[in-house]
Each structure stands twice: as structure tokens, then as C-alpha cells.
C-alpha positions as semicolon CSV with decimal commas, in nm:
position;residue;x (nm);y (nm);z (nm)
1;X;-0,789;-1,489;-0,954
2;X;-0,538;-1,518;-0,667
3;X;-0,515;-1,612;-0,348
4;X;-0,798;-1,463;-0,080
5;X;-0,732;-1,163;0,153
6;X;-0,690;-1,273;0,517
7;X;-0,996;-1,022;0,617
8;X;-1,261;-0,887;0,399
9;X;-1,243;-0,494;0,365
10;X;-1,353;-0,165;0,259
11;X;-1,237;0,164;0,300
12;X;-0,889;-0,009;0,302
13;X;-0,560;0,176;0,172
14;X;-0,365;-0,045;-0,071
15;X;-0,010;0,065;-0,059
16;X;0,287;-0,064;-0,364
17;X;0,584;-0,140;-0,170
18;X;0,964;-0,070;-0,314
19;X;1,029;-0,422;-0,278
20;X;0,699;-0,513;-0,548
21;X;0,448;-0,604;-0,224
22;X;0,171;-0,459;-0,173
23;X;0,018;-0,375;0,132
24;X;-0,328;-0,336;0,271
25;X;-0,425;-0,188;0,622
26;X;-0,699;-0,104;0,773
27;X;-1,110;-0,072;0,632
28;X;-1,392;-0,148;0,707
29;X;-1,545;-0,540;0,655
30;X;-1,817;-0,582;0,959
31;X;-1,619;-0,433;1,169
32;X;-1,360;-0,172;1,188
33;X;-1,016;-0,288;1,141
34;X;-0,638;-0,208;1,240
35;X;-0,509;-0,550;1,058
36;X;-0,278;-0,525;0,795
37;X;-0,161;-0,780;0,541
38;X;0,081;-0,838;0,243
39;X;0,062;-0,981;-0,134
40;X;0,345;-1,136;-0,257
41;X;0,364;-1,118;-0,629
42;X;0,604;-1,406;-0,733
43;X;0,371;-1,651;-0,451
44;X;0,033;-1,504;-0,472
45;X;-0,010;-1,529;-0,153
46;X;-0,131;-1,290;0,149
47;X;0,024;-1,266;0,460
48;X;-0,057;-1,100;0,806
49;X;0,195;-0,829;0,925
50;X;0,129;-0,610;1,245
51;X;-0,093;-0,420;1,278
52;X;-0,126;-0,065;1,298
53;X;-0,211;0,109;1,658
54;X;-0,607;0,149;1,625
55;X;-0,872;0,074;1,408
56;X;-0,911;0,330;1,122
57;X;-1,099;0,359;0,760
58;X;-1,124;0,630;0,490
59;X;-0,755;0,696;0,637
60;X;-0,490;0,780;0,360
61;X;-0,151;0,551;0,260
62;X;0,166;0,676;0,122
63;X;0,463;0,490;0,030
64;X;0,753;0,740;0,126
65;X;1,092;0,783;-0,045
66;X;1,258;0,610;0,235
67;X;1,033;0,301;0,167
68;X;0,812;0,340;0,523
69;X;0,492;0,407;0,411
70;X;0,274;0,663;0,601
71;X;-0,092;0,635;0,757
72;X;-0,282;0,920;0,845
73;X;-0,624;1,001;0,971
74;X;-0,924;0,815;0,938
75;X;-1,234;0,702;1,081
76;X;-1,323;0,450;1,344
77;X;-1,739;0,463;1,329
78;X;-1,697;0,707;1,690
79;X;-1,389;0,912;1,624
80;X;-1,261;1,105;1,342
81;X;-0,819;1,094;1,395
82;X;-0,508;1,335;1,344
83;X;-0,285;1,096;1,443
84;X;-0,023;0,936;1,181
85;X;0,218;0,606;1,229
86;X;0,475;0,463;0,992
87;X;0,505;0,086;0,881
88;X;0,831;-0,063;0,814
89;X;0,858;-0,364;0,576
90;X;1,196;-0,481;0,690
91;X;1,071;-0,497;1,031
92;X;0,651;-0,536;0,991
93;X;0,596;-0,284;1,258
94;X;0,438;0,024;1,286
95;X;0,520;0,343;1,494
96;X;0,395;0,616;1,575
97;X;0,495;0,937;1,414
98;X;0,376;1,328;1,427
99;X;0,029;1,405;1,413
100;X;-0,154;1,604;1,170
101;X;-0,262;1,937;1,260
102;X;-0,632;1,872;1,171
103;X;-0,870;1,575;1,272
104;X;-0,986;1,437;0,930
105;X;-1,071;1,158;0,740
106;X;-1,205;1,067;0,376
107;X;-0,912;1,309;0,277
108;X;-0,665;1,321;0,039
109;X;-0,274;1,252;-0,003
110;X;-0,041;1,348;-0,271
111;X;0,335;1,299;-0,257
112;X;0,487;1,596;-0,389
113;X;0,869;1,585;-0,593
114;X;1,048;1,717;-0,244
115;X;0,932;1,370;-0,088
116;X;0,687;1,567;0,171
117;X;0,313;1,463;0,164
118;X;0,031;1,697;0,098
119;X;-0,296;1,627;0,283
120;X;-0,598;1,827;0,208
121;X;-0,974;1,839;0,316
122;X;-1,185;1,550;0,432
123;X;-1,447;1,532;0,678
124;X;-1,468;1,542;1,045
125;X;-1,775;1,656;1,104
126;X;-1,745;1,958;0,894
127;X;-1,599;1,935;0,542
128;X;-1,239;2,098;0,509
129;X;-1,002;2,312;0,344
130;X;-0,730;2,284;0,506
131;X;-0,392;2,145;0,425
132;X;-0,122;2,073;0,558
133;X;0,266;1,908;0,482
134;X;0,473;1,612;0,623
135;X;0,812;1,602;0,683
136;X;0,942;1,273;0,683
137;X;1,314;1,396;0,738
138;X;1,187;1,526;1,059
139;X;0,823;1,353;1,088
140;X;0,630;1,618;1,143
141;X;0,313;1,847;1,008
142;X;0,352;2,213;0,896
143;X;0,024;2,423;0,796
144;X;0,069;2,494;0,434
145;X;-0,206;2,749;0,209
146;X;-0,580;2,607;0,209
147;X;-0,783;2,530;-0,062
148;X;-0,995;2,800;-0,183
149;X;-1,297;2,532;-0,129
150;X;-1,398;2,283;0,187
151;X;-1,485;1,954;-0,003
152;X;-1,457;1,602;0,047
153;X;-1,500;1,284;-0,234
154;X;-1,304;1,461;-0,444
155;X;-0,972;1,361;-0,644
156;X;-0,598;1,483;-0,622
157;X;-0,366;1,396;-0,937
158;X;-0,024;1,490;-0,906
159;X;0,088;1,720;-1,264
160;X;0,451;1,661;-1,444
161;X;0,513;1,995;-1,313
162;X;0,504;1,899;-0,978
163;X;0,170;2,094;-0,933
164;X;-0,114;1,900;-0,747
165;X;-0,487;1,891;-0,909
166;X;-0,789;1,892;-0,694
167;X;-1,117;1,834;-0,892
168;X;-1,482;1,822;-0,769
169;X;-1,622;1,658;-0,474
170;X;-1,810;1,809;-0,235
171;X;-1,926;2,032;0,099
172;X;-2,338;1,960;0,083
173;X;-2,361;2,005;-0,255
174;X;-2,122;1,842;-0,526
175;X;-1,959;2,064;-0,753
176;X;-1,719;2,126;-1,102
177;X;-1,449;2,330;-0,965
178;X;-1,088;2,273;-0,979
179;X;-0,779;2,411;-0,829
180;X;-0,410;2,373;-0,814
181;X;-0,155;2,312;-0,551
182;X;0,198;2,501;-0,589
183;X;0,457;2,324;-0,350
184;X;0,708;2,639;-0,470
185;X;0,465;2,894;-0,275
186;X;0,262;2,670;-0,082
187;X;-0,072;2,810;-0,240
188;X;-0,401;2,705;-0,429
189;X;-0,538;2,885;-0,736
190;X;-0,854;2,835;-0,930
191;X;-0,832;2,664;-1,235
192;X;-1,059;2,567;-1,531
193;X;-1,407;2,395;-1,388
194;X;-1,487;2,021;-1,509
195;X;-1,761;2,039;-1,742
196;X;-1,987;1,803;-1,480
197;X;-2,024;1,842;-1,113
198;X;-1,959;1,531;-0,994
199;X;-1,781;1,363;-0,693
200;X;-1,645;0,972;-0,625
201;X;-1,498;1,002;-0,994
202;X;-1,172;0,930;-1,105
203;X;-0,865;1,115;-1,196
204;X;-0,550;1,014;-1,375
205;X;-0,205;1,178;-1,476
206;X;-0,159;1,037;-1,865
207;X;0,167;1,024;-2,028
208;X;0,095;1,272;-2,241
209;X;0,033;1,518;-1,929
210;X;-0,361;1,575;-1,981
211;X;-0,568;1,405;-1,695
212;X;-0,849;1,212;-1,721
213;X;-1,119;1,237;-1,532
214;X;-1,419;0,967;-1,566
215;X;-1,735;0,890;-1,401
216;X;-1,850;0,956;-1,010
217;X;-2,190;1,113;-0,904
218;X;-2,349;1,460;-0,871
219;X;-2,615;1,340;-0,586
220;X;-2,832;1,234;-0,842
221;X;-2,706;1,107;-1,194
222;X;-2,414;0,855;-1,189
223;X;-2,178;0,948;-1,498
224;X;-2,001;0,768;-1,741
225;X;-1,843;1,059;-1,965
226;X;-1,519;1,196;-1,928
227;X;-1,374;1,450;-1,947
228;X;-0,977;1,558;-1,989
229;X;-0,769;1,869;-1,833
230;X;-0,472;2,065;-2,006
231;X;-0,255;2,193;-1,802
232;X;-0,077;2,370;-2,077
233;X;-0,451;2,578;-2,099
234;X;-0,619;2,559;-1,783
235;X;-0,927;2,377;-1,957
236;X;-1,118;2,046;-1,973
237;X;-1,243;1,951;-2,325
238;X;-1,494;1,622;-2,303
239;X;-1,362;1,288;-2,453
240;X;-1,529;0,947;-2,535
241;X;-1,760;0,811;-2,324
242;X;-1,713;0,501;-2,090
243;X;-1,952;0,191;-2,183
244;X;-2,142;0,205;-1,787
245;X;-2,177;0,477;-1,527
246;X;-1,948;0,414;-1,275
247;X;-1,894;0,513;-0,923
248;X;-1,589;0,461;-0,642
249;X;-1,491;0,258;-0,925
250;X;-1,107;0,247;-0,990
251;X;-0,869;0,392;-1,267
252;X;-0,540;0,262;-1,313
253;X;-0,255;0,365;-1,580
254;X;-0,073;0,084;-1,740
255;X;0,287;0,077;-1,872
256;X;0,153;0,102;-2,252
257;X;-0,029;0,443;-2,148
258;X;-0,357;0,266;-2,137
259;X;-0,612;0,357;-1,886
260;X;-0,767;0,066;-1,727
261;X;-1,098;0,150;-1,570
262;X;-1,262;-0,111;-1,329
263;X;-1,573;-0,206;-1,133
264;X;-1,808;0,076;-0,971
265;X;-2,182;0,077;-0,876
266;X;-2,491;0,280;-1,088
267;X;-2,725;0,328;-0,870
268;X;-2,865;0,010;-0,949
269;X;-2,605;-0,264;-0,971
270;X;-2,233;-0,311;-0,897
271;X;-2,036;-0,375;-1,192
272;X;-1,763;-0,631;-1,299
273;X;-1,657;-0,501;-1,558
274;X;-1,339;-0,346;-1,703
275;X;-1,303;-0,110;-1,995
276;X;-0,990;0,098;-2,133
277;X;-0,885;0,397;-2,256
278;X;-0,682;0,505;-2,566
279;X;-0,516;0,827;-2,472
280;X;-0,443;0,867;-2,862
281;X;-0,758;0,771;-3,014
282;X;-0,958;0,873;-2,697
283;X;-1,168;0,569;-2,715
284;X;-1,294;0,317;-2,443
285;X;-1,249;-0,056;-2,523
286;X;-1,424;-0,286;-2,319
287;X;-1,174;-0,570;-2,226
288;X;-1,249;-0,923;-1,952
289;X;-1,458;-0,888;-1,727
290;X;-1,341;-0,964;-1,350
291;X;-1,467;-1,258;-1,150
292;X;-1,710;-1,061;-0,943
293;X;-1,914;-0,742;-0,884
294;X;-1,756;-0,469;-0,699
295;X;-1,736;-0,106;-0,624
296;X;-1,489;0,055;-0,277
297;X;-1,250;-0,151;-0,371
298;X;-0,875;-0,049;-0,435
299;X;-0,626;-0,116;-0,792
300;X;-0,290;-0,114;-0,705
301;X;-0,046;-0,132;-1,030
302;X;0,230;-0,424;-0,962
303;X;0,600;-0,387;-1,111
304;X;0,552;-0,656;-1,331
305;X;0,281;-0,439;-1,487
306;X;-0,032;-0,641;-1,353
307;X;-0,294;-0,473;-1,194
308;X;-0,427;-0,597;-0,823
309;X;-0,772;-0,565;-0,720
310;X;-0,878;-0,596;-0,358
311;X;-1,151;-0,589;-0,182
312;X;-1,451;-0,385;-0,161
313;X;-1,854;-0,456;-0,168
314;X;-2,136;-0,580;-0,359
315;X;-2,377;-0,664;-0,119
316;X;-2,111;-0,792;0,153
317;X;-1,798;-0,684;0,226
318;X;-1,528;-0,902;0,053
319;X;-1,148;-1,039;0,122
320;X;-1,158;-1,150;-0,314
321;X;-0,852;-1,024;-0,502
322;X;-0,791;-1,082;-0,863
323;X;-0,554;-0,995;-1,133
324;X;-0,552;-0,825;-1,455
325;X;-0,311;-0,859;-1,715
326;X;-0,322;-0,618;-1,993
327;X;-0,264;-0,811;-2,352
């Protein structure tokens, strides 16, 4: 355990900083939120910082090259937003910067190897295939190519290529497809499909250059397989099974190439606990269970290799974080 959140939240972003902070903004806990808030690692403790410009949820984070770290979109329970502003660390104020193209929230951001941000998708009303580029050399949006398919609750995992891949989600109805991002041409293709429809899954880059892909939801069934992707083919193959179903749980890669998988709901509880997996062996090993029962909250990977968990909901909204440290 460490020390309590200064607001309770979900639908937060959780943000690493250069300088080994980590930074929350935003969510939902109540009420919607523009607060934003910093854990120091050597202290563990939180501290208020300013906050952003209005209230906003199921917005996207992204700690830029430069060290600002960029907010875009969201949700404020009336308004779906385009607009974007930067936070500063050295200064703990935010501005105002370009706005997106698109209103959207519940979307997607993926840094890409140039240092511009890719935003895809989302909601705002209408599910979305759009995308569209930042510029933080210039702060501003460009249209890029859009996805060949609308969806939101989906996942984005950068490649070692420098190729972005978008799996599942949904538009009405979830589904299996996948597709892939080219920052050299600015284009999407269609790749393998996931063996499972499912949405509010997980989707992680491994070492090794497969991604994993584990749990989420198809509308109906909450999973726990998983599944992997090769880029090298274009095809998912199914791996080991996780111990629970799990959905908007977390997944989070640790420096020994572990996958450390936390949390989540089943349809008929949340879930405390935390399970790994063995990219070599492709087993899950159940490991500590956290203090408490949550699912919408966020896992943000510390420099000293500890894993942060904030937030979320089991039945209230909560301002609980807690550490794990891998063995």
C-alpha cells in the first residue's frame, strides 16, 4: 500500500513522467473532474498540481519526447471534446494547445518513433474511424488514413517496427478484427483476426515482439484466454489461459519480460487479484493478491521497476493506490 490519492477516480489517465512521477488527471469519482495530482516514488506521497482547463474523462495521456505530456479529448457527462492542452512538470501548469480535428472520446493514443501521436476512433455519439496526427514541434493536428473499421473499447499496441496494432472493440457489435497502422504511408491494412471477438481486453508488446492479448468481453461472455499475434505472420495462435475472466482489468510488462495482469470485473464480482505471464513457457502464475477489489483502474510501470495501481471501482469510486513489486 501507499499513500491515498487526493480524489477518488475513474476514467483517469495515469501518465509516467521523465523525471520517475507519475501523474494522474482527470476521471470520473462522483463527479467529473479537471484535478490533477502527482506520486512521488522515493516519498510515496501524492500531491495536487494544477489543474487542467475543464473537466474531462475517457480522455487520452501521452508523455511527449519533450517531457510535456499531452491531453486530448474526452468526456464531461454533456459534451464530447476536440480540444487538447499540455502539462508542464517544471512549471505544474497546463496550456492549451491545437485541437484535434474530430470531437471524440474513449479513443486511443499511440506515440509513434517520429515523436508525433496517433489518435484513432472513439465515440462521440457515433463510433469512429478516423485518425488523425500531432505535431508537437508545431502543436498541431493533421488528418492522417482512417481505419478500415469505426470501433471504440478497443486496444492499440505499438510493434518494434514502428507499426501500430489495433485489435477488437467495437461499433454496436464487438468484433475479432485487427489492423495495422503504417506511420511511413500514413495507412491501415487488415491483418490476421483475433480468434475471439472481444472488447475492454488487453494488449501488450512482449520482448520477444509477439503481443499478447488477454481477456475483455464480447457483450455477453467475459474471457479469460489469450491469445498472441506474430507480426512476422500476420496471425494469432491461442496461449495459456488466465486463472479468472477479466475485464478493464490492466496488463503491465515488467523489466524481466513478465506480464503482470491485474484486477478486472466478471460479470459478477471485481477481482483483486494478480496473475503473470511467462512469455517463454506461456504460462499464467498467480502471484499476491492486492489489498482491494478493482476494475477501471490504471497500472503505470515506475523506473524502479514497481508497478502503481490507482484508482478505479468496486462498488464506489476509489482514491486507493498500491504497489507491486515483482520478486
Amino acid at each position: 500500500m501507499t499513500g491515498n490519492m487526493t480524489a477518488a477516480r475513474d476514467y483517469h489517465t495515469a501518465s509516467t513522467l521523465s523525471n520517475g512521477s507519475v501523474l494522474l488527471a482527470g476521471g470520473y469519482g462522483g463527479n467529473y473532474l479537471n484535478s490533477a495530482e502527482l506520486y512521488n516514488p522515493s516519498t510515496g506521497i501524492w500531491t495536487t498540481t494544477g489543474n487542467m482547463s475543464g473537466t474531462r474523462e475517457s480522455h487520452t495521456a501521452s508523455t511527449l519526447s519533450n517531457g510535456l505530456v499531452l491531453v486530448a479529448g474526452g468526456w464531461n457527462g454533456a459534451s464530447y471534446f476536440k480540444s487538447a492542452e499540455l502539462y508542464n512538470a517544471s512549471t505544474g501548469i497546463w496550456t492549451i494547445t491545437g485541437n484535434m480535428s474530430a470531437i471524440r472520446g474513449f479513443h486511443i493514443a499511440s506515440i509513434l518513433s517520429n515523436g508525433s501521436v496517433l489518435v484513432a476512433g472513439g465515440f462521440n455519439g457515433a463510433y469512429l474511424n478516423s485518425a488523425e496526427l500531432y505535431n508537437p514541434s508545431t502543436g498541431t493536428w493533421t488528418i492522417t488514413g482512417s481505419m478500415n473499421t469505426a470501433r471504440g473499447d478497443y486496444t492499440a499496441s505499438t510493434l518494434l517496427n514502428g507499426s501500430v496494432l489495433v485489435t477488437g472493440g467495437e461499433n454496436g457489435t464487438y468484433f475479432n478484427s485487427a489492423e495495422l497502422y503504417n506511420p511511413s504511408t500514413g495507412t491501415w491494412t487488415t491483418t490476421g483476426s483475433m480468434n475471439v471477438a472481444r472488447g475492454f481486453h488487453t494488449s501488450t508488446t512482449l520482448t520477444n515482439g509477439l503481443v499478447l492479448v488477454t481477456g475483455g468481453w464480447n457483450g455477453v461472455t467475459y474471457f479469460n484466454s489469450a491469445e498472441l499475434y506474430d507480426p512476422s505472420t500476420d496471425t494469432w495462435a491461442t496461449t495459456g489461459n488466465m486463472s479468472v475472466a477479466r475485464y478493464r482489468h490492466t496488463a503491465s510488462i515488467l523489466a524481466n519480460g513478465l506480464v503482470l495482469v491485474i484486477g478486472g470485473y466478471n460479470g459478477l464480482t471485481y477481482s483483486n487479484s494478480a496473475e503473470f505471464y511467462n512469455p517463454s513457457t506461456a504460462t499464467w502464475t498467480t502471484t499476491t493478491n492486492m489489498s482491494i477489489t478493482r476494475y477501471g483502474h490504471k497500472a503505470s510501470t515506475l523506473l524502479n521497476g514497481k508497478v502503481l495501481v490507482t484508482g478505479g471501482w468496486h462498488g464506489a469510486y476509489l482514491n486507493i493506490a498500491e504497489l507491486y513489486q515483482s520478486i
